[in-house]
PLY file of the C-alpha trace (Angstrom):
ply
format ascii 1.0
element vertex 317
property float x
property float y
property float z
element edge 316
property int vertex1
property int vertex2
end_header
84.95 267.13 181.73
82.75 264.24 182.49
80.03 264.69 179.43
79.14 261.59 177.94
77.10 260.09 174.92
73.73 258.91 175.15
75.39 255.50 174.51
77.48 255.58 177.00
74.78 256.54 179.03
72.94 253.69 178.40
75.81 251.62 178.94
76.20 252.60 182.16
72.14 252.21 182.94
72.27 248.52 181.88
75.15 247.82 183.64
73.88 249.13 187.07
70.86 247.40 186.10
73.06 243.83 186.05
74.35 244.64 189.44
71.12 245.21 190.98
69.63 242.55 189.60
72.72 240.28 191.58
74.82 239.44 188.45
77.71 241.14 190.12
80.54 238.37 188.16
79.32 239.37 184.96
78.82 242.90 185.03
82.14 242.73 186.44
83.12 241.37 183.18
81.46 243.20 181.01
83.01 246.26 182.70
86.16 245.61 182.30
85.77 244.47 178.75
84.27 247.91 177.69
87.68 249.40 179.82
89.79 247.80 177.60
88.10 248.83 174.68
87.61 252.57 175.60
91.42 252.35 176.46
92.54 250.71 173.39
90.96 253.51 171.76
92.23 256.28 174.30
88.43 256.93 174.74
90.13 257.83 178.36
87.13 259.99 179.80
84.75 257.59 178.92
87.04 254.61 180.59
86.99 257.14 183.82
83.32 257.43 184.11
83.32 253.83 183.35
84.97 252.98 186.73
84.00 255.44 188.62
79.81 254.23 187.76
81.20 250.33 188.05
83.28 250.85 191.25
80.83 252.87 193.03
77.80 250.37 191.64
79.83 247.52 192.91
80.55 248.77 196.28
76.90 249.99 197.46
76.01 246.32 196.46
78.52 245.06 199.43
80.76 243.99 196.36
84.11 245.22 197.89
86.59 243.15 195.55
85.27 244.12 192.38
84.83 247.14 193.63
88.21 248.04 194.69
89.47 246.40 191.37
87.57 249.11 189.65
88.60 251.57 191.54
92.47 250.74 191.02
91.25 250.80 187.11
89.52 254.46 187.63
93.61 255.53 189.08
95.79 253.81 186.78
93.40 255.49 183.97
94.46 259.07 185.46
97.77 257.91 185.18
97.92 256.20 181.54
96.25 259.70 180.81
98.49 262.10 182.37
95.28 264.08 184.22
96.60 266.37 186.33
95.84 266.61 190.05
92.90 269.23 190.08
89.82 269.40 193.02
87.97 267.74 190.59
89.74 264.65 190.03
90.69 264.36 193.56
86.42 264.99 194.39
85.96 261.94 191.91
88.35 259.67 194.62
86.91 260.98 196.97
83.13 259.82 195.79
84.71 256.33 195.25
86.17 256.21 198.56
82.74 257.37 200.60
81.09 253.76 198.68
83.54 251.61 200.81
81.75 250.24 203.32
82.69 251.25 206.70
81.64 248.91 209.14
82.26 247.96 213.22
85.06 245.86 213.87
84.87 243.93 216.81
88.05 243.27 218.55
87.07 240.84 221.51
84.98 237.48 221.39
82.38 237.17 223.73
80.70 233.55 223.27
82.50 230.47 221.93
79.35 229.94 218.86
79.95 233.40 217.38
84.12 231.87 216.93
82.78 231.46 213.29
80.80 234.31 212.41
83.53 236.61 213.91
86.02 235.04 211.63
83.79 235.68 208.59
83.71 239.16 209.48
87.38 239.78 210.06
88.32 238.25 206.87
85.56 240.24 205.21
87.37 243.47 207.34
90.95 242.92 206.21
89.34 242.31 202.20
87.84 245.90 202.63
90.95 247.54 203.94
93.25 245.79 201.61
91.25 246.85 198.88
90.58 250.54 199.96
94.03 250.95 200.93
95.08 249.81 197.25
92.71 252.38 195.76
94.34 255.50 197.67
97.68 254.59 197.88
97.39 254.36 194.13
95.77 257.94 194.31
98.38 259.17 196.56
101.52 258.09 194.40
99.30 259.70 190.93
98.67 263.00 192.73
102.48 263.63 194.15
103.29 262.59 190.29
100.91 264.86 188.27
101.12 268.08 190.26
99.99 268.11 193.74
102.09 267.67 196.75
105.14 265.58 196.79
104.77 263.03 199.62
100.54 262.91 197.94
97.49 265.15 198.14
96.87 265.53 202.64
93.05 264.53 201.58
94.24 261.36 200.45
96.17 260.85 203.19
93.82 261.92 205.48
91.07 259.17 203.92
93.35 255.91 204.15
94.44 256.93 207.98
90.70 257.41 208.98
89.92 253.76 207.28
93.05 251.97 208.07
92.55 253.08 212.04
88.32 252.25 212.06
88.25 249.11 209.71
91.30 246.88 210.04
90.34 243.91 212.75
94.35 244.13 213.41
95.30 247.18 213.69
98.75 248.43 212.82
99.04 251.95 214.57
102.25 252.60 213.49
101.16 252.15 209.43
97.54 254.27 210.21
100.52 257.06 211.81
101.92 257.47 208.77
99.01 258.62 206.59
97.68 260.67 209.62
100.97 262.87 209.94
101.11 263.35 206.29
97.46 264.53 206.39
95.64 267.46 207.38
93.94 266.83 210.86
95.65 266.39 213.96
92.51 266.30 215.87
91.03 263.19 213.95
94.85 261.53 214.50
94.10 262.66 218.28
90.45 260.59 218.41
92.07 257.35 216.57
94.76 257.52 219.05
92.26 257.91 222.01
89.80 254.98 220.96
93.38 252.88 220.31
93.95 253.66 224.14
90.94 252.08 225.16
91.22 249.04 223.12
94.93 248.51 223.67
97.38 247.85 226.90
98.91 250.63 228.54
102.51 249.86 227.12
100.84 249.92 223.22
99.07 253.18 223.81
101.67 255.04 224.85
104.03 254.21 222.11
101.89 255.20 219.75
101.31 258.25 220.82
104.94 259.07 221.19
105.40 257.84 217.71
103.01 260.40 216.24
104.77 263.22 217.80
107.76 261.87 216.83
106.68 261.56 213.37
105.24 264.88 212.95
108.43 266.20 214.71
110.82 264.58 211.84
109.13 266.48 209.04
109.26 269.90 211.48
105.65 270.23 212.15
106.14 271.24 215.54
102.43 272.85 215.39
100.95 269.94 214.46
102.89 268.16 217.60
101.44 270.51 219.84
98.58 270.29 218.56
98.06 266.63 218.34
98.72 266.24 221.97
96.63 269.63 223.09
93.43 267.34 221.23
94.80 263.90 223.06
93.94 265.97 226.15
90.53 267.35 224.98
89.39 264.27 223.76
90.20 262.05 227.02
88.63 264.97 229.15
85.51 264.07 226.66
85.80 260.55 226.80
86.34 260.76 230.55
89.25 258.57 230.67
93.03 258.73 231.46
95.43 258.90 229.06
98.95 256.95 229.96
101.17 258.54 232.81
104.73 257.08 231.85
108.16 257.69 231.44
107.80 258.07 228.07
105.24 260.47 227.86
106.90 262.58 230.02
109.96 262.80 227.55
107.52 263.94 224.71
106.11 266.42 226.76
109.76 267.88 227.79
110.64 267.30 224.22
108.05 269.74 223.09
108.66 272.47 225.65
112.56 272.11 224.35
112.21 272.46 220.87
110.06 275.91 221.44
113.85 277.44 222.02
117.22 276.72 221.16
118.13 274.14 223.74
120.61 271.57 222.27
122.00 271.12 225.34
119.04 270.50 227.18
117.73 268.55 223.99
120.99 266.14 224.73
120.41 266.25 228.05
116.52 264.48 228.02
117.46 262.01 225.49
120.25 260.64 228.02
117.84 261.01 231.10
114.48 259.31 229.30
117.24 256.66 227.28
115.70 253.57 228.66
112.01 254.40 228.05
113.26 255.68 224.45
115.00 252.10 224.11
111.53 250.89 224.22
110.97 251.13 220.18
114.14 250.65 218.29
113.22 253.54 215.57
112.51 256.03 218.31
116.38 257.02 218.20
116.80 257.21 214.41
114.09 259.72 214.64
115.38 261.65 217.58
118.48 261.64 215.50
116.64 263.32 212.49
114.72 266.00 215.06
118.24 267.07 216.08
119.20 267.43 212.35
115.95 269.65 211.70
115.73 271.92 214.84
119.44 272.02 216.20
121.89 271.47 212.68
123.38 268.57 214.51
124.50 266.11 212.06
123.61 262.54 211.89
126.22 260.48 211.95
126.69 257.71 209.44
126.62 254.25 209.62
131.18 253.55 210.17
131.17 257.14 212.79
128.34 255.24 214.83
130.48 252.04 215.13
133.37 253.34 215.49
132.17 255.62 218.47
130.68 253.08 219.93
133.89 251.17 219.88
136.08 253.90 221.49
133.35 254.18 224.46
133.83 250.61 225.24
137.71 251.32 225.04
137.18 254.05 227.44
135.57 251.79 230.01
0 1
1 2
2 3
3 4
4 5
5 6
6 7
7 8
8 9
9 10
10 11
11 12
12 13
13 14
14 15
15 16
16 17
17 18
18 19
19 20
20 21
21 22
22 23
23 24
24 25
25 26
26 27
27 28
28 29
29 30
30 31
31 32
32 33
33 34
34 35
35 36
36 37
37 38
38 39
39 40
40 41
41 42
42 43
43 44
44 45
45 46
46 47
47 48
48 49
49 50
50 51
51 52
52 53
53 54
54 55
55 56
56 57
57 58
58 59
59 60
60 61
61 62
62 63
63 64
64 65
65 66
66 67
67 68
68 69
69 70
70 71
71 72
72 73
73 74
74 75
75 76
76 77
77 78
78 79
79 80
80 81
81 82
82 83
83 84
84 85
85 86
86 87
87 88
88 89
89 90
90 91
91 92
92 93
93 94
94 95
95 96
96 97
97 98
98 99
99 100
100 101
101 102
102 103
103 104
104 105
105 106
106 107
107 108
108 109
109 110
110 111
111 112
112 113
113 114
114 115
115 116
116 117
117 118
118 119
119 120
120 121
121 122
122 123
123 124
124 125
125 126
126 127
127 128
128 129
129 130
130 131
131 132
132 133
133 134
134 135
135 136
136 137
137 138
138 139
139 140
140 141
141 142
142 143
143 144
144 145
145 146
146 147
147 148
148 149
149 150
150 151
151 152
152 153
153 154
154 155
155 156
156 157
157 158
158 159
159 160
160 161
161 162
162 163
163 164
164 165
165 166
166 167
167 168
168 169
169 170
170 171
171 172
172 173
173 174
174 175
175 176
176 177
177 178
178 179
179 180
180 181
181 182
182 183
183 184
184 185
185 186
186 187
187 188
188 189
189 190
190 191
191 192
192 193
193 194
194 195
195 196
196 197
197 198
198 199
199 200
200 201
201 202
202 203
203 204
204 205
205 206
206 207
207 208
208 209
209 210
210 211
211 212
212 213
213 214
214 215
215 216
216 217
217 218
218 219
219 220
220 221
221 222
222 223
223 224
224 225
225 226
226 227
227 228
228 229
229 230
230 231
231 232
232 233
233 234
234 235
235 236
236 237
237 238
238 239
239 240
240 241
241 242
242 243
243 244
244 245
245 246
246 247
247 248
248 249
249 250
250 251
251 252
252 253
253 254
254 255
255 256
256 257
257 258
258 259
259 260
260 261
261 262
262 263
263 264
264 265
265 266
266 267
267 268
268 269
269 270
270 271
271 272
272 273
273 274
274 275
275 276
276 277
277 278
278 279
279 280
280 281
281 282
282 283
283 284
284 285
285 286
286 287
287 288
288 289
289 290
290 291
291 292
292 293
293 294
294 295
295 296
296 297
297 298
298 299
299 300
300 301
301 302
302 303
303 304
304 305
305 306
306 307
307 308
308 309
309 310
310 311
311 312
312 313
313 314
314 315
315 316
């Protein structure tokens, strides 16, 4: 699939050779100008290697933006295309991907003089996971379109959670949750969550982990809830540290004893006992609400039967 011409070849070879030599801007340039061209012509495999060589070039030279713009080129090129979703075009992301730098984030200031440098390197952090994140969810939307899985290929998935949770210098658990429960690997979701413990107060941590239950819980994956908090256990035995004891917690564990059986009642029953801790995130009901759909049949009720049942409650009191 990927032959190409001696030309092209050459191409590429004087390209890289621009990079190297520090003339990032205008092989940046001149790669995009031989896109359009190759596109113009539907020359589309030679626009893919195109990208692929410039984006990964780009990126081992520390050159993240033009990077990441190349790498949006290399997926809307599999979509003006129509490639299907095979292993080898998702191995070709994948290669792109592993050039984004991955670096330490620090998340506390120590001395007043580094003020500066650590704001260089934040805004150099959120540049890399803005422009990473781009890239895949790009890759994500082409490969539920042309063939593989319809909420996105779980390797995909499974790449953006990983850099979303280590690189952003503000994290956003709840967005890294999402790409994590519609991957393939509880126990990596498990060692995110952990190191988020550490870093974050006891009230965060525990909410997130209740969220990724939660979350796996909504789409039925009762396995992967189990599993997810069998690993939170291994890996805080490892890490030879505590994970949260709260209210909350508590629920989720009860929750996932309950849903082993048919126990609406009981179900019912822990959502009225644990209601104040669930109050603690306003989307934790909505979801509750959607687990009683799945497991039990019970059926949500809409917007009006909410209000109005609300309304004869108060009447009642």
């Amino acid at each position: 699939m990927r032959r190409s011409s001696a030309a092209t070849t050459m191409t590429l070879e004087k390209l890289e050779k621009s990079v190297q030599a520090g003339n990032y801007y205008e092989a940046q340039q001149m790669y995009k100008s031989l896109y359009v061209r190759y596109m113009t012509a539907q020359k589309y495999e030679e626009a893919l290697n195109l990208m692929q060589s410039g984006a990964s070039i780009q990126l081992r030279h520390g050159q993240v933006t033009c990077g990441a713009e190349l790498a949006l080129l290399f997926v809307e090129t599999l979509i003006k295309a129509k490639i299907p979703y095979t292993r080898e075009a998702l191995d070709r992301i994948g290669t792109i991907f592993s050039e984004f730098p991955q670096l330490a984030v620090p998340h506390k200031l120590l001395e007043e003089d580094d003020l500066r440098k650590l704001s260089e390197i934040l805004v150099a952090a959120k540049a890399r996971v803005d422009g990473c994140s781009s890239f895949l969810k790009a890759a994500i939307k082409w490969s539920a379109a042309y063939g593989g899985p319809s909420k996105g290929a779980a390797e995909l998935h499974d790449m953006l959670a990983q850099y979303i949770s280590s690189q952003s210098p503000e994290l956003d658990f709840a967005k890294a949750s999402k790409y994590f429960v519609n991957g393939s690997h509880p126990k990596a979701f498990a060692v995110a969550l952990v190191d988020f413990s550490e870093k974050s107060y006891i009230g965060e941590a525990d909410l997130a982990i209740a969220r990724g239950i939660l979350m796996y819980l909504v789409s039925g994956d009762l396995r992967d809830a189990n599993c997810l908090m069998d690993e939170l256990r291994e890996q805080s035995t490892l890490k030879e540290i505590v994970l949260p004891s709260t209210p909350l917690l508590q629920f989720v564990e009860y929750l996932l004893l309950t849903l082993e059986r048919d126990a609406l009642p009981l179900f019912q029953l822990l959502r009225q006992n644990y209601k104040s801790s669930i109050s603690r995130d306003s989307s934790f009901n909505e979801l509750l609400d959607e687990i009683a759909e799945r497991f039990y049949g019970v059926r949500r009720r809409s917007g009006l039967q909410s209000i109005l049942g609300d309304m004869f409650k108060m009447m009642e009191n």
